[in-house]
PDB file as gemmi writes it, atoms N, CA and C in Angstrom:
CRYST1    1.000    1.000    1.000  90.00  90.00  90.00 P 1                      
ATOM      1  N   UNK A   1       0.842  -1.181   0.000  1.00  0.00           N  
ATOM      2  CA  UNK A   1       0.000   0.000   0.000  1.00  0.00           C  
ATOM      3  C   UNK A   1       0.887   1.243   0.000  1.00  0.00           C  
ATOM      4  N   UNK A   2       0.293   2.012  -0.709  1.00  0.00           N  
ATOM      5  CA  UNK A   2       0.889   3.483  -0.713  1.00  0.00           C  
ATOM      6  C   UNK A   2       0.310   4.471  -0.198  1.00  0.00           C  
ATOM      7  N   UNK A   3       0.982   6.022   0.576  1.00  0.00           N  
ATOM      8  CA  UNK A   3       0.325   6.650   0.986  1.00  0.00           C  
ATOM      9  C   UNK A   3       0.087   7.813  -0.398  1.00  0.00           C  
ATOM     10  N   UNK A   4      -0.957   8.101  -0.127  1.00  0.00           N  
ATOM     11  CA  UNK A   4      -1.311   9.467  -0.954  1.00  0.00           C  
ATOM     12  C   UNK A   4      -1.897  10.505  -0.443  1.00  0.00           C  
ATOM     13  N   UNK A   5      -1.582  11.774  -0.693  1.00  0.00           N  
ATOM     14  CA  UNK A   5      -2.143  12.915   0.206  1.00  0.00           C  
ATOM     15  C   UNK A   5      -3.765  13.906  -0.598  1.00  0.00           C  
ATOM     16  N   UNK A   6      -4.220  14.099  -0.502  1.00  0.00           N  
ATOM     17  CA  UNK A   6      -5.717  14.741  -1.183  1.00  0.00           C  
ATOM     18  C   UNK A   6      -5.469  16.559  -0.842  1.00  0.00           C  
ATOM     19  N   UNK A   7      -4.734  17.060  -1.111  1.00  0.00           N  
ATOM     20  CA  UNK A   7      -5.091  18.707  -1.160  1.00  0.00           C  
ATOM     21  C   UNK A   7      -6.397  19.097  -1.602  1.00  0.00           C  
ATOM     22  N   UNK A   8      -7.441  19.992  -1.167  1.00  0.00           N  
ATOM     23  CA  UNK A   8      -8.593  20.217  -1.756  1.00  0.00           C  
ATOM     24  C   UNK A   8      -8.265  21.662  -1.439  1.00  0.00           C  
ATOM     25  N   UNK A   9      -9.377  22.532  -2.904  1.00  0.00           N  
ATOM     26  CA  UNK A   9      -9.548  23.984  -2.936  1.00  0.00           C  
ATOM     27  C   UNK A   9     -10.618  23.770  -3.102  1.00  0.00           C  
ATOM     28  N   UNK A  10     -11.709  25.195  -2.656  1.00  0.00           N  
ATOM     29  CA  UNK A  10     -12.777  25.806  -3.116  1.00  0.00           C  
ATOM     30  C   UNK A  10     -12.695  27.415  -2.552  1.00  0.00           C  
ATOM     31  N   UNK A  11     -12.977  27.751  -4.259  1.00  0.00           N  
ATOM     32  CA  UNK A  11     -12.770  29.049  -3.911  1.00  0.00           C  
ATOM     33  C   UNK A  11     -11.113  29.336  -4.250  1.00  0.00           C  
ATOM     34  N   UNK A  12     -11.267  30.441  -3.289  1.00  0.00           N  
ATOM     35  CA  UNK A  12      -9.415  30.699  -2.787  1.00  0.00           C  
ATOM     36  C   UNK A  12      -8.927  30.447  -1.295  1.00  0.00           C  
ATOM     37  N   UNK A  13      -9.759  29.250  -0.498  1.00  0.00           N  
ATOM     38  CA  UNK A  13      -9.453  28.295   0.507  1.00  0.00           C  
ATOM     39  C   UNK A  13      -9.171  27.389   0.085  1.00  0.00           C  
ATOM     40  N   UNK A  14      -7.650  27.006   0.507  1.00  0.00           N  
ATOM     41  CA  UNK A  14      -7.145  26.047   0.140  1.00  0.00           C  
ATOM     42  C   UNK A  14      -6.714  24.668   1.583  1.00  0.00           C  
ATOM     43  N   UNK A  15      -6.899  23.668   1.190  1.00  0.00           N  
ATOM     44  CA  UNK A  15      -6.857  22.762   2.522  1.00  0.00           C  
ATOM     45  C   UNK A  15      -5.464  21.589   2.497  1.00  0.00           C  
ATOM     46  N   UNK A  16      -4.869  21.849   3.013  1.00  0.00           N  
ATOM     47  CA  UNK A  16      -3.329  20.942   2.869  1.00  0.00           C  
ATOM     48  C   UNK A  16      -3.915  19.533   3.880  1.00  0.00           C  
ATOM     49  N   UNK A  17      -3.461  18.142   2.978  1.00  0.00           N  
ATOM     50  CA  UNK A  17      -3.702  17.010   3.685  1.00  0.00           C  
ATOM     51  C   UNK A  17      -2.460  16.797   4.288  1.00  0.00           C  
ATOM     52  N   UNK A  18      -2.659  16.642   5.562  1.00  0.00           N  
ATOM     53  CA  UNK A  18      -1.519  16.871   6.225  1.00  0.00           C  
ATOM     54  C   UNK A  18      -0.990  14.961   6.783  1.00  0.00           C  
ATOM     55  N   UNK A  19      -2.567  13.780   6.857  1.00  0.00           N  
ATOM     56  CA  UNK A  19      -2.955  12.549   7.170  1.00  0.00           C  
ATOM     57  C   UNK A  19      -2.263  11.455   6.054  1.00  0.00           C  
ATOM     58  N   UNK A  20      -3.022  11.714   5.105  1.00  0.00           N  
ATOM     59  CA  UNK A  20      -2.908  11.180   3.812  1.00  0.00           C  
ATOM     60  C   UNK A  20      -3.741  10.100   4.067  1.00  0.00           C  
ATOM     61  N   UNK A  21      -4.397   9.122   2.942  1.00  0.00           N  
ATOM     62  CA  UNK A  21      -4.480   7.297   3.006  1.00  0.00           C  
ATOM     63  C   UNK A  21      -3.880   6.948   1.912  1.00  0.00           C  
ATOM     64  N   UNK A  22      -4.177   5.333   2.741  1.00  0.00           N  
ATOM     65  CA  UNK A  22      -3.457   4.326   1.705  1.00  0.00           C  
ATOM     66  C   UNK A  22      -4.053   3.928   0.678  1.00  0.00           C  
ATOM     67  N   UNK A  23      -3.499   3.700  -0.207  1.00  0.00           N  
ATOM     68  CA  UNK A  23      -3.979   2.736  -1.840  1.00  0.00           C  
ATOM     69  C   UNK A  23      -3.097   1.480  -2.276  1.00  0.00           C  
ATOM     70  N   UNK A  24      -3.791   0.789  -2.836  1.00  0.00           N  
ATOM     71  CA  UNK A  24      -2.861   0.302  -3.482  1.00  0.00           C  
ATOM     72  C   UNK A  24      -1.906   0.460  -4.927  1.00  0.00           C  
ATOM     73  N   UNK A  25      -2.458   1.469  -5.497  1.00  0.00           N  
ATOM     74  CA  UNK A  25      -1.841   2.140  -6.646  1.00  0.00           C  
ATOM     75  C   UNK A  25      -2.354   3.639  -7.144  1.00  0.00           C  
ATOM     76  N   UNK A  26      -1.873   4.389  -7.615  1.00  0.00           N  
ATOM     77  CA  UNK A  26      -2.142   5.868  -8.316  1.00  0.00           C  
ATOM     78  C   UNK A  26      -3.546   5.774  -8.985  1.00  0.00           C  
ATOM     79  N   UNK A  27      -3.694   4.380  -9.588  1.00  0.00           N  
ATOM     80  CA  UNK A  27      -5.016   4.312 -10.580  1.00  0.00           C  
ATOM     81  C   UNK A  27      -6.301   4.905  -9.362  1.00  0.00           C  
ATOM     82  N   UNK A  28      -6.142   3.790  -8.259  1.00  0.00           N  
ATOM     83  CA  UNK A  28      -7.406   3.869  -6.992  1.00  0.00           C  
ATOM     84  C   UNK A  28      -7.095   5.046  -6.180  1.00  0.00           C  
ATOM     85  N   UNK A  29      -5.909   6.037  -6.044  1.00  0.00           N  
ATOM     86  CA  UNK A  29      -6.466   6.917  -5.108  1.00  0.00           C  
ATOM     87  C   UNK A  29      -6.521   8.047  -6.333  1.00  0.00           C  
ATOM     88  N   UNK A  30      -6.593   8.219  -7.664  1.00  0.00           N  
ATOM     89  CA  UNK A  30      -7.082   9.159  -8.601  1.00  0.00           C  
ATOM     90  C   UNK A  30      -8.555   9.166  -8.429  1.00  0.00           C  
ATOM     91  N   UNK A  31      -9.153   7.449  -8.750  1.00  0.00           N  
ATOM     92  CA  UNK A  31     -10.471   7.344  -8.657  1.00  0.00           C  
ATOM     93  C   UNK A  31     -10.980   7.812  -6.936  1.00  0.00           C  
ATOM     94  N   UNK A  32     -10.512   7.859  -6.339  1.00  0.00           N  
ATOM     95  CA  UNK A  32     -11.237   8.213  -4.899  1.00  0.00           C  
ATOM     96  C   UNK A  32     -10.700   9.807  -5.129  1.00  0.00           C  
ATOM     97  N   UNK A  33      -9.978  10.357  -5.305  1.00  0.00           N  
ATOM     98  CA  UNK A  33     -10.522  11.755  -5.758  1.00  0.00           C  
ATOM     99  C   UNK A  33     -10.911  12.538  -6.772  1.00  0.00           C  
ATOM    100  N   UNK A  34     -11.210  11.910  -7.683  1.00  0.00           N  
ATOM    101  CA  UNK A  34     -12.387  11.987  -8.684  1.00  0.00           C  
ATOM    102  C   UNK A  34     -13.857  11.921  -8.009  1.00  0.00           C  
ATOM    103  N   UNK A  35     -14.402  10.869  -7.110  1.00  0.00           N  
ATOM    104  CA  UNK A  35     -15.443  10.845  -6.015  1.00  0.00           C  
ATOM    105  C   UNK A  35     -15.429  11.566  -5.056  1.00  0.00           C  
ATOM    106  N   UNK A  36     -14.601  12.339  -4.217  1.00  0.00           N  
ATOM    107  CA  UNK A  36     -14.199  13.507  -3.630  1.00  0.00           C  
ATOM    108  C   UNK A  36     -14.470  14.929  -4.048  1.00  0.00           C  
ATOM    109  N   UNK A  37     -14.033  15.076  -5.603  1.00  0.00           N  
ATOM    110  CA  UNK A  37     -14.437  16.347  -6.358  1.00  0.00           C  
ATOM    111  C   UNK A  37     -15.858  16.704  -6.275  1.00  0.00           C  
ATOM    112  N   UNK A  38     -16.324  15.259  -6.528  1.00  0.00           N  
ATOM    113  CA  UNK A  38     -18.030  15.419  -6.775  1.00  0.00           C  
ATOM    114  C   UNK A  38     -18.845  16.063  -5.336  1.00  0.00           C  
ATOM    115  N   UNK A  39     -18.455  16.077  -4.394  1.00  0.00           N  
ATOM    116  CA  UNK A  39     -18.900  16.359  -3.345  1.00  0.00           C  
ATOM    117  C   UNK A  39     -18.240  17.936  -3.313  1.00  0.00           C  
ATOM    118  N   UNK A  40     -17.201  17.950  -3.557  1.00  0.00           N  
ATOM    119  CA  UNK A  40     -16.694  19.355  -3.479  1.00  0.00           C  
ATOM    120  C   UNK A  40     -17.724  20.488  -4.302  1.00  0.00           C  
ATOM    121  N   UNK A  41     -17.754  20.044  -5.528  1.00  0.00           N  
ATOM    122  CA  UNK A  41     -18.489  21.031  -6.361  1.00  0.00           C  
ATOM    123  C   UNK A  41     -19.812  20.971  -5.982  1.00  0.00           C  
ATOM    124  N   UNK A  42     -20.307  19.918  -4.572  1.00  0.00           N  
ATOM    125  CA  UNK A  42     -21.837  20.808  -4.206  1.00  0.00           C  
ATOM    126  C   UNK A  42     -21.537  21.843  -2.926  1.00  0.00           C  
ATOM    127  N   UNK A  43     -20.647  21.478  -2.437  1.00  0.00           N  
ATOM    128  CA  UNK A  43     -20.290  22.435  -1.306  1.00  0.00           C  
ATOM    129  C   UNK A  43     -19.395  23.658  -1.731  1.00  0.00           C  
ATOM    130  N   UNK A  44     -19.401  23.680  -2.989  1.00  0.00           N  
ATOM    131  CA  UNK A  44     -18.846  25.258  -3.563  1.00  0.00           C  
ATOM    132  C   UNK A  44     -19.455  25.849  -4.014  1.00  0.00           C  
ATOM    133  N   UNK A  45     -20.710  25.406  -4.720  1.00  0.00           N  
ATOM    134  CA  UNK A  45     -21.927  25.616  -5.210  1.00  0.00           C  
ATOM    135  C   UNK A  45     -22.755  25.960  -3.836  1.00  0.00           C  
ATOM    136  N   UNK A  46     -22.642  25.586  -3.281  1.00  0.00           N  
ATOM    137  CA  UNK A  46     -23.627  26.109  -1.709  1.00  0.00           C  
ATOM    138  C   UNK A  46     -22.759  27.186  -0.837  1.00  0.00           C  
ATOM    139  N   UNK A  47     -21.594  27.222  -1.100  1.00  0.00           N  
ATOM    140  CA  UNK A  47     -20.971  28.386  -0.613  1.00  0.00           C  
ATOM    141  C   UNK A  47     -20.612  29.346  -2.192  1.00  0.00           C  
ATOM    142  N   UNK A  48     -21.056  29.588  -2.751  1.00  0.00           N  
ATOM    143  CA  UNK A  48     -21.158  30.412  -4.030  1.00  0.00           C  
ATOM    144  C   UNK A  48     -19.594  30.712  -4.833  1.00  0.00           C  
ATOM    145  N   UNK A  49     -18.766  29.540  -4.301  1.00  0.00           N  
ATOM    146  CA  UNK A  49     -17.705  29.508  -5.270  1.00  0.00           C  
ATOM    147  C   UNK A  49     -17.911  29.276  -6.365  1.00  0.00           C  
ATOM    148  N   UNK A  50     -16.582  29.549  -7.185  1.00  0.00           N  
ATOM    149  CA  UNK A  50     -16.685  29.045  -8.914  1.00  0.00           C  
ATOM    150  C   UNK A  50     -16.222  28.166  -9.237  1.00  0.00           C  
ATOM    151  N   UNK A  51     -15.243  27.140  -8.515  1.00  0.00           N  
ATOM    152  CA  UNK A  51     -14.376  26.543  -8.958  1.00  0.00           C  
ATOM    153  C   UNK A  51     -13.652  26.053  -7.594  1.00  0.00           C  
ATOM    154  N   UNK A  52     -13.165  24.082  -7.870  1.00  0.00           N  
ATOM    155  CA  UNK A  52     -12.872  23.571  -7.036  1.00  0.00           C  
ATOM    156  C   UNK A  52     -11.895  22.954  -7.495  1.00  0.00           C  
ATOM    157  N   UNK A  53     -11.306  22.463  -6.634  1.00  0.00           N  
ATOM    158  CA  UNK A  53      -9.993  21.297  -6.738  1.00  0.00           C  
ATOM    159  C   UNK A  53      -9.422  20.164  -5.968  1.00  0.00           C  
ATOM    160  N   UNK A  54      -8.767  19.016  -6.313  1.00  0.00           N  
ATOM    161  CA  UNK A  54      -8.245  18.030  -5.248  1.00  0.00           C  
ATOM    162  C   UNK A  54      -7.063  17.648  -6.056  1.00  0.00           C  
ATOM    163  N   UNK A  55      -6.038  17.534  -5.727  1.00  0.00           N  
ATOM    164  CA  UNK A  55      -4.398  17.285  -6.075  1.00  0.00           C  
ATOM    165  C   UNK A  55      -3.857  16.388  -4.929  1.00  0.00           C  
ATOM    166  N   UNK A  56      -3.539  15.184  -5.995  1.00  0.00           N  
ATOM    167  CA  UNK A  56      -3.273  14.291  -5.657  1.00  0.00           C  
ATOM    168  C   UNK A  56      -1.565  14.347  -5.440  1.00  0.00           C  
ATOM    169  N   UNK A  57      -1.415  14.091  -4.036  1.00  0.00           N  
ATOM    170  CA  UNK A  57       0.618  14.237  -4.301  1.00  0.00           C  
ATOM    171  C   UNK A  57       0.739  12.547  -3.553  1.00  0.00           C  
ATOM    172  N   UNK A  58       2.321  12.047  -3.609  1.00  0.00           N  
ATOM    173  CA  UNK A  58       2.608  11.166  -2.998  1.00  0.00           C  
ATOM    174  C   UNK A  58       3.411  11.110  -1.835  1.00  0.00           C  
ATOM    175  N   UNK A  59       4.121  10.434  -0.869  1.00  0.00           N  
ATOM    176  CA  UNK A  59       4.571  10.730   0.160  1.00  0.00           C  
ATOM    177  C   UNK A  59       5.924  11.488   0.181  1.00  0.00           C  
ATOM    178  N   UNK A  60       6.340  11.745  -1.681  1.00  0.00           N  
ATOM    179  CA  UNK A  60       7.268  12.387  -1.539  1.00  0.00           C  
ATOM    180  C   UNK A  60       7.339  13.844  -1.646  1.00  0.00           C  
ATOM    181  N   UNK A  61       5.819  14.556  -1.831  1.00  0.00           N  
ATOM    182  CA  UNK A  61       5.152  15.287  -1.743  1.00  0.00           C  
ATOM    183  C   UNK A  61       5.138  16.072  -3.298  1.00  0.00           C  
ATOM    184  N   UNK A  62       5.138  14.316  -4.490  1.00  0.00           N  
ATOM    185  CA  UNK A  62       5.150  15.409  -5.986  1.00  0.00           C  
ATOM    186  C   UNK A  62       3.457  15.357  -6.067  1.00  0.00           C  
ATOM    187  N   UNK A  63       3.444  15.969  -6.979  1.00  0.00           N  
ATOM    188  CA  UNK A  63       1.674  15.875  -7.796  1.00  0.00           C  
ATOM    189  C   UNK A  63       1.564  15.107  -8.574  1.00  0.00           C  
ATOM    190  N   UNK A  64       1.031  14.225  -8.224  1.00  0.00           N  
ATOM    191  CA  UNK A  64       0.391  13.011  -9.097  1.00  0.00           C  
ATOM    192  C   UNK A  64      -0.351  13.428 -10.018  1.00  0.00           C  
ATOM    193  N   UNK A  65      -1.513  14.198  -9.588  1.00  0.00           N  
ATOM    194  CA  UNK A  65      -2.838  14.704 -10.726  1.00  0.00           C  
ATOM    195  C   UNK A  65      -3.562  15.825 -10.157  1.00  0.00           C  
ATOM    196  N   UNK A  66      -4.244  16.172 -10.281  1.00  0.00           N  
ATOM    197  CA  UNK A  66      -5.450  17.161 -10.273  1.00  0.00           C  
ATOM    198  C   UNK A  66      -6.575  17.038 -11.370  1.00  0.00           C  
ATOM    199  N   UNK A  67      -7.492  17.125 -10.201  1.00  0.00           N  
ATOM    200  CA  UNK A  67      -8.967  16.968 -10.969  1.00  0.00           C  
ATOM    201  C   UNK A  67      -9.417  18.202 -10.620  1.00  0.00           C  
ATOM    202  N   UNK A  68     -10.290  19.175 -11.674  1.00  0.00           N  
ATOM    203  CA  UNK A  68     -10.901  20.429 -10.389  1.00  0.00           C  
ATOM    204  C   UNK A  68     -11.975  20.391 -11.715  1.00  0.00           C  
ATOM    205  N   UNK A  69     -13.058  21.253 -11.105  1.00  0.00           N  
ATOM    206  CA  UNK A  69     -13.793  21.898 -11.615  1.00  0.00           C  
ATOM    207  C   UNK A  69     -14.266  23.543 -11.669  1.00  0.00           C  
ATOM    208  N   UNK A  70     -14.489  23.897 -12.473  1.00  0.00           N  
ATOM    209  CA  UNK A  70     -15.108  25.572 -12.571  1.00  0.00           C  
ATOM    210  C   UNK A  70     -16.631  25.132 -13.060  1.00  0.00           C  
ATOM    211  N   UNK A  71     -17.252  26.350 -12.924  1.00  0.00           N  
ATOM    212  CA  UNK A  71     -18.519  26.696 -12.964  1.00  0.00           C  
ATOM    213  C   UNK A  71     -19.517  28.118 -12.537  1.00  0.00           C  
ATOM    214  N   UNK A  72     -20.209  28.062 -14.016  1.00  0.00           N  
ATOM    215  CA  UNK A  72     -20.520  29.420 -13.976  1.00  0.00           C  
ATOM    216  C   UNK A  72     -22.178  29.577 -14.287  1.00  0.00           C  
ATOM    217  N   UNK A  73     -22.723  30.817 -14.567  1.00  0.00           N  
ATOM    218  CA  UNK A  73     -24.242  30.422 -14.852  1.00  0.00           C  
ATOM    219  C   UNK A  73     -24.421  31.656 -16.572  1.00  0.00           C  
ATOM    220  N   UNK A  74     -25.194  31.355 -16.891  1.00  0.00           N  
ATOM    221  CA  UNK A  74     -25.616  31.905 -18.102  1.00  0.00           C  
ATOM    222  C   UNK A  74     -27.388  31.974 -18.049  1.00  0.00           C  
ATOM    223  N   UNK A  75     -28.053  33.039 -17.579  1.00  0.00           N  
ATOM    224  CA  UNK A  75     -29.024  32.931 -17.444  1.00  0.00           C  
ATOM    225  C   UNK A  75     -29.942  33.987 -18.591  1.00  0.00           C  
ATOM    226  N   UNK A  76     -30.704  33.542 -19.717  1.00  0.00           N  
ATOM    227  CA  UNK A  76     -31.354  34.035 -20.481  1.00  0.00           C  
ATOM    228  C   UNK A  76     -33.130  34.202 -20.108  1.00  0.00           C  
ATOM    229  N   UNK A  77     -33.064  35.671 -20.640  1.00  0.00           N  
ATOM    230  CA  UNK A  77     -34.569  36.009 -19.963  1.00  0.00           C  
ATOM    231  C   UNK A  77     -35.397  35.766 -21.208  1.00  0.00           C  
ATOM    232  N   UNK A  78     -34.928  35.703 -22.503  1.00  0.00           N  
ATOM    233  CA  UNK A  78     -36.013  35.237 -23.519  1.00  0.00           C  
ATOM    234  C   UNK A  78     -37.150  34.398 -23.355  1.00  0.00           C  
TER     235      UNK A  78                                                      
END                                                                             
C-alpha cells in the first residue's frame, strides 16, 4: 500500500492534507478523488464559489494529478 495525500480547494481556501491514506496504486487513489471532487463542487456551489480542486501528491510530496472543476451560470430572460 501506498500513501497518498488529497489537497482540496474551493474558492481561494485552500486545505493541505496533512494525514494522507493508503492505496494500493495511483489508478485507486485518482479514482477516490475523482469521487471527492463530486462532493466538493456541491459544497462550492452552496458556498457560491466558482471553482474547485483536489491534487493528488505522494509521500514524496510530488503531484500526481489534479482533478478540479469551474462553474458558472448563463441565465437568459427570452
Amino acid at each position: 500500500m501506498v500513501r497518498f495525500f488529497f489537497d482540496t480547494s474551493i474558492g481561494e481556501a485552500q486545505m493541505r492534507d496533512a494525514e494522507g491514506l493508503e492505496y494500493p496504486d495511483v489508478a485507486r487513489a485518482c479514482r477516490e478523488a475523482r469521487l471527492s471532487l463530486v462532493a466538493l463542487v456541491d459544497e462550492a456551489l452552496g458556498g457560491g464559489a466558482n471553482h474547485c480542486a483536489v491534487t493528488v501528491r505522494d509521500s514524496s510530496g510530488k503531484v500526481i494529478a489534479r482533478f478540479f472543476a469551474e462553474f458558472g451560470e448563463d441565465i437568459s430572460t427570452a
